[in-house]
C-alpha positions, 0 to 999 in steps of 0.5 A, a space after each residue: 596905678 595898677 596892680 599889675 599887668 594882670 590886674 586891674 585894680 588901683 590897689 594891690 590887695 591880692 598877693 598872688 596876683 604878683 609875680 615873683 618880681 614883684 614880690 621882691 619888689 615889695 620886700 624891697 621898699 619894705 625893708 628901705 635903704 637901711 638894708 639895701 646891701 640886699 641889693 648887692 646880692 643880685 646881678 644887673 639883670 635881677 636888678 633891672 627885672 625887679 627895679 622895673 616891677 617896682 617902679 610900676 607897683 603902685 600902691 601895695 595894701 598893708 594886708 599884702 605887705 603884711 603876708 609878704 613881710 610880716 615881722 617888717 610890715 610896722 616899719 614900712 611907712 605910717 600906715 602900713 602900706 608903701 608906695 612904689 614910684 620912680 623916685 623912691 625906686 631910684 632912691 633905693 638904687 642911688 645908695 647901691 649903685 654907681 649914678 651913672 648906671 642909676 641913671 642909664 637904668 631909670 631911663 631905660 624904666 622910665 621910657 621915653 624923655 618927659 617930665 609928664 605922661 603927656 611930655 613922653 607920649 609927645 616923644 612916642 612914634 605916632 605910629 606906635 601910639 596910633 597901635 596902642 590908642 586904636 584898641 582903647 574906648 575913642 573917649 580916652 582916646 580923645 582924652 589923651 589926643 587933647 592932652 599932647 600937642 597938636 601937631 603930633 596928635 594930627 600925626 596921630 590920627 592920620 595912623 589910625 583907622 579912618 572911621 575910628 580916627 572921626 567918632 574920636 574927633 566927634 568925641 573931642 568936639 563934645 567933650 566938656 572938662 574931663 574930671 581929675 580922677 578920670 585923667 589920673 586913671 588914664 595916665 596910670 593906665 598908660 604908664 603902667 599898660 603902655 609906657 612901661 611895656 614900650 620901655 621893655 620891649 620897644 625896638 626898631 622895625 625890622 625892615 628899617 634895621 634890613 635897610 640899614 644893613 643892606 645900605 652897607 652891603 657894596 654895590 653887587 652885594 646889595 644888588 644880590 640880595 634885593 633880587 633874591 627877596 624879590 623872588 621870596 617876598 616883593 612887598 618886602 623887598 620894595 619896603 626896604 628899598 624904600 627905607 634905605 637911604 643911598 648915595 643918589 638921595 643926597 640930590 634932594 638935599 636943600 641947598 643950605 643942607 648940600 653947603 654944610 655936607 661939603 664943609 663936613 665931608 673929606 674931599 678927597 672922599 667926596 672926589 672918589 664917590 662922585 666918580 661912580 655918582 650921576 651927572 645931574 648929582 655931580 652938577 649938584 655938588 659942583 654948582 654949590 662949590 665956589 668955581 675954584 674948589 669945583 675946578 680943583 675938584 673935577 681935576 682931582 677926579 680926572 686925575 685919579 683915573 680908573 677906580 675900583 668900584 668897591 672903593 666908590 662903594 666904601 666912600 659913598 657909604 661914607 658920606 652917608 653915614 656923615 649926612 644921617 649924622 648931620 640929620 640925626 643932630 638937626 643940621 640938615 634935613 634928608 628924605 629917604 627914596 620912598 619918604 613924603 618929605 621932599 622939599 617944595 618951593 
């Protein structure tokens, strides 16, 4: 594993290439459990600051430990040296700090779920990889693409660039057994250059964030601000609408989907927002009710007369908000207004 994010190497030898975590990561292992009420001295943020160098240390030289913590240095481990991991590095916070933050903190460390480096990077947006993958050498790259499951390493290609995407398909088709140290020296430098940092700095896309907002904003609101982007930056503004999911969408939903939104959903909800809804959504709803609920429907509609457009607005984002719930938990599939992921039968 590498020393740190400046350097290279496997083993730590240099103490000044640490920086002021890490050198309080290594006195930390140092010392152990025995005097780990050190740890109550610091507030969360220092913990989770020195807790993330720690768990990306690696392997520390004696000579290193030795200049850090010299009257210590005997009882770090057998050798001298001491190995920073996730599982000594949770040890460490379990006798410290309630498991429920222990664990909320080493996930937050650890970076996306796997037992392995290649279980997590199977978890990792393919465009994500592809950003990090595109500025490596194409053998490690046809390393690591061998590694994960093809369906995702397919994803993975397709995101980078074309003509480095076939020199690493060329390298994948020539490769031969890759040597243990070799695959080692590649899943430390993922953890430690990539997993580590996404663990860190990791957020969502910032049109993807806009278009959640503007998915809120009512009707006129949302109108407002589209055209007034428009004017400043088109691409943008035609980037957010294609990452915004509206009420119109839900007509893409495969029946099965449309059947279990209407056994989720609040009728009389449904009712309101299909008043400011078109017709061929409207039929869309009512021809997967059974003919009795579709005509208790369209009279509870009838009867509610002239309503407030930001009443429909509210009870469309409502039903919104109740469909990407229902996909984030696997129960139906959505595809957004600009998304590749219509349904075809």
């Amino acid at each position: 594993m590498a020393a740190t994010r400046s350097s290279g190497s496997k083993n730590i030898v240099d103490p000044s290439r640490l920086n002021g975590a890490e050198k309080c990561a290594v006195v930390l292992l140092a010392l152990g459990e025995e005097h780990a009420q050190v740890w109550q001295s610091l507030d969360e943020e220092e913990i989770k600051e020195i807790s993330q160098a720690m768990a990306s240390l690696g392997t520390v030289s004696a000579g290193v430990v030795e200049e850090l913590l010299v009257e210590f240095v005997s009882g770090a481990s057998g050798t001298g040296a001491i190995m920073g991991s996730f599982e000594q590095t949770q040890k460490l916070l379990t006798s410290i700090m309630p498991p429920d933050k222990v664990d909320s903190l080493m996930e937050e460390i650890r970076g996306p779920a796997g037992r392995t480096m290649w279980d997590k990077l199977g978890n990792v947006n393919e465009a994500v990889l592809a950003n990090y993958l595109k500025n490596e050498y194409p053998q490690t790259v046809a390393v690591v693409l061998s590694k994960i499951k093809s369906e995702h390493a397919a994803r993975v290609l397709a995101a980078l660039p074309e003509d480095f995407a076939l020199e690493c398909v060329m390298r994948m088709l020539r490769m031969e057994p890759v040597q243990r140290e070799i695959l080692d020296k590649i899943e430390q430098t993922l953890r430690n250059e990539f997993m580590s940092n996404l663990a860190r700095t990791s957020k969502r896309d910032s049109h993807e964030m806009m278009a959640d907002i503007f998915n809120a904003f009512d009707r006129q609101t949302e109108s407002r601000f589209i055209t007034a982007l428009e004017e400043r930056n088109r691409e943008a503004a035609e980037r957010i609408r294609a990452l915004m999911f509206v009420f119109e969408d839900l007509s893409k939903l495969d029946p099965g989907g449309v059947q279990t939104l209407l056994r989720t959903v609040e009728k009389d909800q449904l009712g309101l927002a299909m008043k400011g809804a078109s017709d061929s959504l409207r039929e869309m709803f009512f021809s997967n009710m059974s003919e009795r609920a579709a005509k208790i429907m369209r009279e509870d509609m009838e009867g509610m007369g002239p309503v407030r457009l930001r009443d429909v607005d509210q009870a469309q984002m409502n039903i919104v908000q109740v469909a990407k719930d229902l996909a984030n938990k696997g129960e139906i599939m959505l595809a957004g207004s600009g998304s590749d992921d219509e349904l075809v039968y």
